[in-house]
N, C-alpha and C positions, 0 to 999 in steps of 0.2 A: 562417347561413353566415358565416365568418371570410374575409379577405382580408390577403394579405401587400405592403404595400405599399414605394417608396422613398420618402425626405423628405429633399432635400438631403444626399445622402449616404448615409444611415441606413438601414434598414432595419424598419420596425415593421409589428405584425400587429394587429387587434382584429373586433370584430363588427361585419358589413355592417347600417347602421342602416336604409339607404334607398340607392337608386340610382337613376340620370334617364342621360340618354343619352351625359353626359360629364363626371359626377361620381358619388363614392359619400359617401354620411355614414357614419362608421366611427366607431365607438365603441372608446376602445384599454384597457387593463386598467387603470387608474385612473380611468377613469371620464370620460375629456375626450374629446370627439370633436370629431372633424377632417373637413372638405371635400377629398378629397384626388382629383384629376381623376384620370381614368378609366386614361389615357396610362401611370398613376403605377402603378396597381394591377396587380402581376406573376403570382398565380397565386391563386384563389380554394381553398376548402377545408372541408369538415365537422368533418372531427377532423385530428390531434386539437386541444386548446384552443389559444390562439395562442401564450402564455406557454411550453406544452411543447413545440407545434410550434420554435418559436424555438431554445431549449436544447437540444433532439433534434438540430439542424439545425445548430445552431456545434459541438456535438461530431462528429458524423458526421462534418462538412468538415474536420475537421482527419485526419481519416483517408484523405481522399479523396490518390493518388500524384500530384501534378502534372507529372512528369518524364510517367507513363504515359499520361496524360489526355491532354497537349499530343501525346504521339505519335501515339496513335489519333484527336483529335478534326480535323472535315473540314477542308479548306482553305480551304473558303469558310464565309461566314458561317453562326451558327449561335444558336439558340436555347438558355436554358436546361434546361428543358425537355426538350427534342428530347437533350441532353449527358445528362444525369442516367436517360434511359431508354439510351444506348448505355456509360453507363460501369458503373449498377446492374443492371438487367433492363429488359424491353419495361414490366414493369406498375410504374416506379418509382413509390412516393407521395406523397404531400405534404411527407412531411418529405426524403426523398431529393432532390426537385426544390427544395425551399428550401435543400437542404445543398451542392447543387452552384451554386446560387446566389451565394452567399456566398465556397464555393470561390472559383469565377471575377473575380468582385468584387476580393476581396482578394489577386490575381494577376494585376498590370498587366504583369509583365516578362515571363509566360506568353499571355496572353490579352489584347488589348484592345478594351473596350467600343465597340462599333458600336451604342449605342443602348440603350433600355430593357428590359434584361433579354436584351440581343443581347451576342454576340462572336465575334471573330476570332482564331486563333492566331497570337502574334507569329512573325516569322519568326527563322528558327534561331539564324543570329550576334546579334539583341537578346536571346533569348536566355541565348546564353553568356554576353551579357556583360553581362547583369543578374545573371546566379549569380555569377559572379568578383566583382562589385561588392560581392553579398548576403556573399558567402563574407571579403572584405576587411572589412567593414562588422563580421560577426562578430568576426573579428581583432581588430580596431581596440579594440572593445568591450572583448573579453578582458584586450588590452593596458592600457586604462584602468581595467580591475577588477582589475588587477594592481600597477597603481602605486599607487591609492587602499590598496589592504590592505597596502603597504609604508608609504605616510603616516601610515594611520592607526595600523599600528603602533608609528608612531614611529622611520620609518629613509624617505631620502630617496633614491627612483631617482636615477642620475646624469642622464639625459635630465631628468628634474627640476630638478635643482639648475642646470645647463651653462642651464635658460631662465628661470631665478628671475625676476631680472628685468622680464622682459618679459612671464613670467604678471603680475606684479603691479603694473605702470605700464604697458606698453602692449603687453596681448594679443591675440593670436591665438585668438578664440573658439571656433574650429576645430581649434585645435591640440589635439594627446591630451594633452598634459603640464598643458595649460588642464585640459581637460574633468578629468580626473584629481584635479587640486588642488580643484576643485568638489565632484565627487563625493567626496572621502576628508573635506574641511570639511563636506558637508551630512552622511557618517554620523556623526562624531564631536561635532559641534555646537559646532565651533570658528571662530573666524575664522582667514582667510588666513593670516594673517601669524602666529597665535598656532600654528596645525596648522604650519606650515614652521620657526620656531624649537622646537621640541617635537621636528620631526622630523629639527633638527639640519641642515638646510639651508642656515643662515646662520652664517656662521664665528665671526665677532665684531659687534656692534651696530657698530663702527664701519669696519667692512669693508661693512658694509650699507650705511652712507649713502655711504662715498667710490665702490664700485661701482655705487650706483646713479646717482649723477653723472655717473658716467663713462658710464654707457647711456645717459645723457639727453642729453647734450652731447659729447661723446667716443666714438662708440661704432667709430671706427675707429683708436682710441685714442690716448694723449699723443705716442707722439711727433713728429720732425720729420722733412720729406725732407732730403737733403743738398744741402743749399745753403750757397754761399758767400759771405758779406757785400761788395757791390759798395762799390768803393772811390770816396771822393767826390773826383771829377774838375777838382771848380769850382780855382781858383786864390784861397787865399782868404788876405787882408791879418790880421799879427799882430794882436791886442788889445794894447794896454798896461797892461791890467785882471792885477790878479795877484785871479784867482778862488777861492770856495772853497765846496765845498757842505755840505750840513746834513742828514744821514739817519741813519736807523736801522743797528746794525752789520748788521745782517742784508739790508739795500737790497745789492743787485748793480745792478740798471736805477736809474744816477743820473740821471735826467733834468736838473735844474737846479741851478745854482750863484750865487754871488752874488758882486756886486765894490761896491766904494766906493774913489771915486778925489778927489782935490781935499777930503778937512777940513785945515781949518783957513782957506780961500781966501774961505771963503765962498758958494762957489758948488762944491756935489757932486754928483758924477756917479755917479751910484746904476746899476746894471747886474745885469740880470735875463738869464740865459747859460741856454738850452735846448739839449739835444744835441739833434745836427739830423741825425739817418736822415734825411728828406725828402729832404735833399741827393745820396741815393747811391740809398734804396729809390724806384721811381717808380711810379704807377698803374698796376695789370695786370701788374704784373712776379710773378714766382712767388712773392717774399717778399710780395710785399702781398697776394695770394692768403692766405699761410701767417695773413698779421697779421687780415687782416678776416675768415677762418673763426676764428678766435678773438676777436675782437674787444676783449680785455682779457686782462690778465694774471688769475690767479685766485687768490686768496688765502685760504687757512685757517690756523692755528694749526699751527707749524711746520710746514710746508710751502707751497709753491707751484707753479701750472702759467704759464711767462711767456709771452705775448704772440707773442715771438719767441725763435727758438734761441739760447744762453748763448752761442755763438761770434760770432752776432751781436751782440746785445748787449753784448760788451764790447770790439766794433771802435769802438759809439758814444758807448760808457758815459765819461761826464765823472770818468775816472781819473786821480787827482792823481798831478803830475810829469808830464803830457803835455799838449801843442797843442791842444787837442779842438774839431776843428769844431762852430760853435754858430751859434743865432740868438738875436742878442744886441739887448735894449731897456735903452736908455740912456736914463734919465731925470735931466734937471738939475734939479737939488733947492736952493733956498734952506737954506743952512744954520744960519737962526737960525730962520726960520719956517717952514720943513719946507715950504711951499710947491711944487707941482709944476710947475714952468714949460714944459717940453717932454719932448717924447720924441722918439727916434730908431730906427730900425731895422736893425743892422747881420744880413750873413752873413762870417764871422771864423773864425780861429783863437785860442782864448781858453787863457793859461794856467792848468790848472789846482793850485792852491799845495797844498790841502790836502781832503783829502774829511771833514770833523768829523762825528763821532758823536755823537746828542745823548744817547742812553742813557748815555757816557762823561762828559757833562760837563752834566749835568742838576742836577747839587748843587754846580755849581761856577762856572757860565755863570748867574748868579740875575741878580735886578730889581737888588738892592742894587750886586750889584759892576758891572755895566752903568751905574748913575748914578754911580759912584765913590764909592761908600758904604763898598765893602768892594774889598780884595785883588780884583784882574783877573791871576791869572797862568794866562791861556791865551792858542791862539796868536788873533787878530786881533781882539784886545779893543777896540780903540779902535773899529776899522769893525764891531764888532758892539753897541758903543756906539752909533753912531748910527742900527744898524738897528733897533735897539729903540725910539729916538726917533720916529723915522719911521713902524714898526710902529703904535707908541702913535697916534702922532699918524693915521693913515691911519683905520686902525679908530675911532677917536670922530669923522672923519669920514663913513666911512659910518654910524655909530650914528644919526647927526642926520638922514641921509638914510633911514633905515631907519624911525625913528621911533620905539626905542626900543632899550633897550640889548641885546645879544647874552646869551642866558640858558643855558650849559652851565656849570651849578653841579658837575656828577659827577664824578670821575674817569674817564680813557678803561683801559683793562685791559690787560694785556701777557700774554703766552700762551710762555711754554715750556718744551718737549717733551726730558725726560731721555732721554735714551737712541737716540734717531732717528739720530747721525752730526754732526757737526762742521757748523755754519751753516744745519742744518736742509735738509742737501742730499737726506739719507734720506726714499724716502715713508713715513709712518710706518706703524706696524702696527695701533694702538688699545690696547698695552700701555704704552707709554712714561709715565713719572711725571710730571704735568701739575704747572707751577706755577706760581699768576695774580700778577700785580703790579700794584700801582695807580700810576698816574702822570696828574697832577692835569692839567685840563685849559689850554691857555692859558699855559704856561710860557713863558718868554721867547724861546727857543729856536722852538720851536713857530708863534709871534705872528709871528717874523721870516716865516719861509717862508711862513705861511699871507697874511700880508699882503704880501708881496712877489707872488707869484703871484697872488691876486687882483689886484695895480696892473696885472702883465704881461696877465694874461688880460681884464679890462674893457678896457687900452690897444691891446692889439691887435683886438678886437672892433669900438671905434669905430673902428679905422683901415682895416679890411675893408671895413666901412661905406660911410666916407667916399670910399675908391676904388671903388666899386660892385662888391665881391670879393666872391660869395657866402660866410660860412661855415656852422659849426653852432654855435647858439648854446643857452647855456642861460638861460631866464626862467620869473621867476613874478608873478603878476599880482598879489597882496597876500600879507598876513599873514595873513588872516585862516583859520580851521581848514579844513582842506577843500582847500585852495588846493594843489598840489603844482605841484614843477618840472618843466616841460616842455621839450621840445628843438624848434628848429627852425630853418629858414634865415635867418632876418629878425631885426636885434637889436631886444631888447625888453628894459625894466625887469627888473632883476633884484631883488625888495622884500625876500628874504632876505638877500641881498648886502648891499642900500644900494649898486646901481650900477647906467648906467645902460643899460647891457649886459656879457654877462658868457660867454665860450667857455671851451673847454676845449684849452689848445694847449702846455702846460710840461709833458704828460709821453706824452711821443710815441713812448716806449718801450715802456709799458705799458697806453696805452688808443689805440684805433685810430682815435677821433672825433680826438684831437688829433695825430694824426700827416694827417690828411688837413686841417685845418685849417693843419697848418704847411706843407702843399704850397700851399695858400693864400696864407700870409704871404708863403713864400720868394719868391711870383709877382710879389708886391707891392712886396719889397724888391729886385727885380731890375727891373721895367718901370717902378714906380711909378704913374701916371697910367692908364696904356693894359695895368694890371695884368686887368684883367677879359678881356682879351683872351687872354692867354697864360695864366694860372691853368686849372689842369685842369678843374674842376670852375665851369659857366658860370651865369649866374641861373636860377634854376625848373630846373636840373638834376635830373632826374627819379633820377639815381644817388646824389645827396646824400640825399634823402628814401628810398633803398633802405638809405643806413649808417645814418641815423635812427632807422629801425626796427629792423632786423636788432641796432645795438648796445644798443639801449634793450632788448631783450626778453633777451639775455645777459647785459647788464649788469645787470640785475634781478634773472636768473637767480643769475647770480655771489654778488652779492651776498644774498640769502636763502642757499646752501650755503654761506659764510661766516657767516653769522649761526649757522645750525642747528650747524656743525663748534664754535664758539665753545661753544652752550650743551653739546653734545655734552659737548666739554671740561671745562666747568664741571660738570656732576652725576657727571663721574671723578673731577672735585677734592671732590667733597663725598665720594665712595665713598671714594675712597683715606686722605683726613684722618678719616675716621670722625665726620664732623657732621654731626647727627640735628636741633639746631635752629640758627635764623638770627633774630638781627631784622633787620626787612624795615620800609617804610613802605607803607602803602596807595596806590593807585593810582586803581581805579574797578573797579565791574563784579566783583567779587569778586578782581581782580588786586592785587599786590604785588608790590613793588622790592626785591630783600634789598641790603644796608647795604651789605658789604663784596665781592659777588660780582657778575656780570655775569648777573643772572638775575630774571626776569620769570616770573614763577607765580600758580596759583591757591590762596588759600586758605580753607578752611570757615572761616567765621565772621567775616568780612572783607567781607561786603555790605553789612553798615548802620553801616559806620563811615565818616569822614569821611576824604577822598584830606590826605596826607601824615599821618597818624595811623600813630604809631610801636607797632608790635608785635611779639610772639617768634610765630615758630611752630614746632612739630615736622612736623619730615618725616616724612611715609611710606610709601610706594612710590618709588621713581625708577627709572623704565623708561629704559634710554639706548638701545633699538631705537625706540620711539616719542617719546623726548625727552618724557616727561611727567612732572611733579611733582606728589605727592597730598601736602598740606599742612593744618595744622589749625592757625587761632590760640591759642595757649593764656595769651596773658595783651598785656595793653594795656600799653605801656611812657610814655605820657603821657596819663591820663586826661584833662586839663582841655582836650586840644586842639580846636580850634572846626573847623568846617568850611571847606573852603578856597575858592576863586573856582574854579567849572568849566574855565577855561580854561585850555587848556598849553601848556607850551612845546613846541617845535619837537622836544626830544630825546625829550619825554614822547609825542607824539604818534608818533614813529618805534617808541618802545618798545613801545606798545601794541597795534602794525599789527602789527610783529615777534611778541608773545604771542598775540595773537587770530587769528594763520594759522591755527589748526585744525588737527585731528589728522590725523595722516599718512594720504593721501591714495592709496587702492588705485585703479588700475582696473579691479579683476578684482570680478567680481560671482555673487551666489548664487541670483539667482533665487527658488527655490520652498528655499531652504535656512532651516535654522534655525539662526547662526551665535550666538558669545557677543557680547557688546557691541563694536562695532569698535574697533583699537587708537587712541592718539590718535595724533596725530604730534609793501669798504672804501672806508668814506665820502674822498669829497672834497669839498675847496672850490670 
């Protein structure tokens, strides 16, 4: 005797070994038997054997009408069995009563099971609207076997393209344009991204990265509501500072300016001039809305997204030939021993004389003609004479404090875009004629502002402090590798600095941490004393530690699609100049530095040589949709060089974090697919 039993779901037959009063021993066609209670076992049988019984029985059911079944079959409940004789004949057999079986089983939206080998017919509207669903369900499918055999073709549905995107950084598993790209990558045995460019999906590699930015960050996109720059009210006392600031021609957001008052007296009054929004924008006001869902200006390689709207920005911008409300830190300077004896805090109108470009006066503004070595004919030679003293002198005080000397040996790289529109106002396309320049680091020019703004930003930090003014600050706990900077309310050592706290509050146009740091100040430079009081932002403020994060995770953001936009850049300037090799110096890890470009790669044959070991390599592939470099050493350009101390510097270590990000990063997934290999993928002080 054979028995057709259930098993979690399943359905198997085999030969009755033994039976007791509430089990059977069954032996199945391979040979294995099973205990399967009594409860389980649906309809016993002679012939035919179980294996054909089975296969008689899944074909027969698929002939069985379910629309007719559900018509005629009772209202109330009903047996197998009992169905399989009113839908075949009175004498149905074994294989008929296992076919209606099965039937039923596998027709929940028609039938549902009341029990072992029991059911009831659903009632009419579940039904319908289980077939509308089946019938959708169809569609759906159809739909997505439609767009896969346009992928795979090699041509891109528009419902495709219009979610690129978001199938490949953050989908919708459910979506058909998802399921679609899955299915058209598992028949062609491609990856994601290589089936989408192939099928002409992606415009240009560098429409790919700026749009995919713009989904990640942007995705209700750049631009601004219409709002009006609120005019600052305060009543504010002239400066007698004749100002002037030091940027790139391409800066619009001047944040800060510089004065030198009293050489020759002996006693000079050094002035550190911040435009001061804080004054006009307030907490919660629609612009400050506008500034902290951005939280930073955002910078690539001719182009930019600011902070705040360009209207705004140049009601506060420190535009030479105007008044420019500022918050101004006056420090009296010893003028033979550079000595810092005080500071001050003013809120002013500061005039501004001159806005100097350092790109213009970079081979002209040198170390020599500042000590008076050589010809000084620019304008505010004398006071940029002693800001260089001062610089000098600052910096090898915090050197001492730091504990060793500050090591950026490289040049920094200059980035621009033929063809985009006059100051880089065009967003570009990814065809423009890219071209890098090197400008060493530490220029004189450079020393001033970076040393001046670090005095303004440690001076104003202790002085938050000292009044019990919450800010944010930034510190790092040593030198040592590993150690990064961190932000938070409380000042602490800052050991890459050599200070001995350190904020962010001179550029209040372009980053949103120092614009709420200068609602801070201005609290301070108005109450003084009883400044904690009146400052917006109060101690253990649980909204400071909301900007904390929110900017830290954008300004990170930011910063990586500025770094990627840079290399992007750079392997256009290797396409366009037609260069196949580079020397490069070793690094670590199979990584290299090339000489003359801003570019971090890997290269064959570059694992068992020693970091700063000078080599050529030939290029070979450069992917600029995944930014990757396929590179091969072909020759040692200093045999005798020794191996170097593991340890790096601070810039080596940035550059390595930046190369070792790893290849571009899908979130779209294959499953059960067999895809090709996956593709791979602005600092302050």
């Amino acid at each position: 005797m054979f028995a057709l039993f259930e098993d979690a779901g399943k359905f198997l037959a085999g030969r009755v070994m033994s039976e007791a009063d509430t089990s059977a021993q069954i032996e199945l066609e391979s040979g294995k038997r099973v205990k399967v209670k009594s409860a389980n076992v649906l309809l016993k049988f002679d012939k035919p054997a179980p294996a054909e019984l089975l296969a008689q029985a899944q074909s027969l059911a698929a002939e069985i009408d379910l629309d007719l079944a559900w018509e005629f079959a009772p209202e109330d409940e009903f047996g197998f069995a009992d169905f399989a004789r009113d839908y075949f004949n009175a004498s149905a057999g074994s294989v008929q009563q296992a076919a209606a079986l099965l039937r039923l089983f596998d027709a929940p939206h028609y039938f549902r099971r009341a029990g072992k080998g029991r059911f009831r017919k659903a009632p009419e509207e579940i039904v319908k609207a289980a077939l509308l669903a089946i019938e959708r369900k169809k569609q759906q499918q159809a739909q997505v076997d439609a767009w896969a055999d346009e992928l795979a073709a090699g041509t891109c549905p528009l419902p495709v393209r219009e979610q690129l995107y978001r199938i490949l950084f953050k989908p919708d598993k459910n979506a058909l344009e998802y399921k679609a790209v899955v299915e058209a990558a598992r028949r062609a045995h491609l990856a994601p991204l290589e089936l989408l460019t192939r099928a002409k999906a992606i415009d240009s590699p560098y429409q790919f990265h700026w749009r995919r930015f713009l989904f990640e960050h942007f995705p209700k996109g750049t631009g601004f509501p219409p709002l009006a720059a609120p005019q600052i009210t305060d009543e504010l006392p002239l400066s007698a500072a004749q100002a002037f600031s030091i940027d790139d021609s391409q800066t619009t957001e001047i944040d800060d300016a510089l004065s030198v008052q009293g050489l020759g007296s002996g006693t000079v009054t050094f002035g550190v001039h911040i435009a001061a929004p804080g004054l006009a924008i307030t907490p919660d006001s629609p612009l400050d809305q506008v500034a902290r869902n951005r939280w930073s200006t955002v910078y690539m390689p001719g182009y930019k997204l600011t902070m705040l709207p360009d209207d705004v920005v140049q009601s506060y911008t420190l535009q030479e030939g105007r008044d420019c409300p500022a918050v101004s830190i006056y420090f009296t300077i010893d003028e033979a021993t550079l000595e810092v004896r005080a500071s001050e805090t003013k809120l002013e109108r500061v005039p501004i004389a001159a806005n100097l470009r350092h790109d213009r006066l970079d081979g002209i503004v040198t170390a020599a003609s500042l000590a008076g070595e050589a010809p000084a004919d620019y304008p505010f030679a004398t006071e940029l004479a002693f800001c260089f003293r001062l610089a000098q002198a600052l910096k090898a005080q915090r050197e001492i404090a730091r504990g060793k000397p500050e090591n950026f040996n490289r040049p920094d790289y200059n980035f621009r875009l033929i063809g985009n529109g006059p100051d880089n106002a065009s967003e570009p396309s990814g065809a423009e004629t890219v071209q890098i320049s090197t400008r060493r680091r530490g220029e004189p020019l450079d020393l001033i502002v970076a040393e001046a703004m670090i005095l303004a930003n440690s001076s104003w930090g202790g002085w938050l402090a000292e009044l019990g003014v919450p800010g944010i600050y930034r510190s790092q706990a040593s030198l040592a590798p590993g150690i990064k900077v961190r932000m938070s309310t409380k000042p602490a050592p800052h050991a890459g600095m050599g200070v001995k706290q350190y904020t962010w509050a001179t550029s209040p146009l372009r980053r949103y941490v120092d614009l709420v740091n200068q609602w801070q100040i201005i609290a301070c430079a108005r109450h003084g004393r009883t400044a904690a009081l009146a400052a917006p932002f109060k101690p253990k403020d649980a909204a400071l530690f909301s900007v904390i994060s929110g900017f830290d995770a954008a300004y990170g953001a930011y910063g990586d699609f500025q770094h990627g936009m840079e290399r992007y850049w750079t392997l256009r300037y290797l396409h366009q100049n037609g260069i196949t090799e580079l020397n490069a110096s070793v690094m670590k890890d199979g990584l290299v530095r090339a000489e003359s470009l801003p570019l971090v790669f890997r290269a064959a044959g570059a694992e068992p040589l020693a970091r700063n070991a000078r080599v050529k390599v030939r290029l070979g592939g450069i992917d600029e949709l995944t930014l990757d470099v396929h590179a091969t050493v072909i020759e040692r350009l200093d045999e005798s060089a020794a191996a170097e101390p593991l340890a790096l510097a601070d810039e080596e270590v940035e550059e390595l974090e930046e190369a070792s990000a790893g290849p571009l990063s899908l979130a779209i997934e294959l499953d059960d697919a067999e895809p090709a290999e996956a593709p791979a993928a602005p600092p302050a002080p």
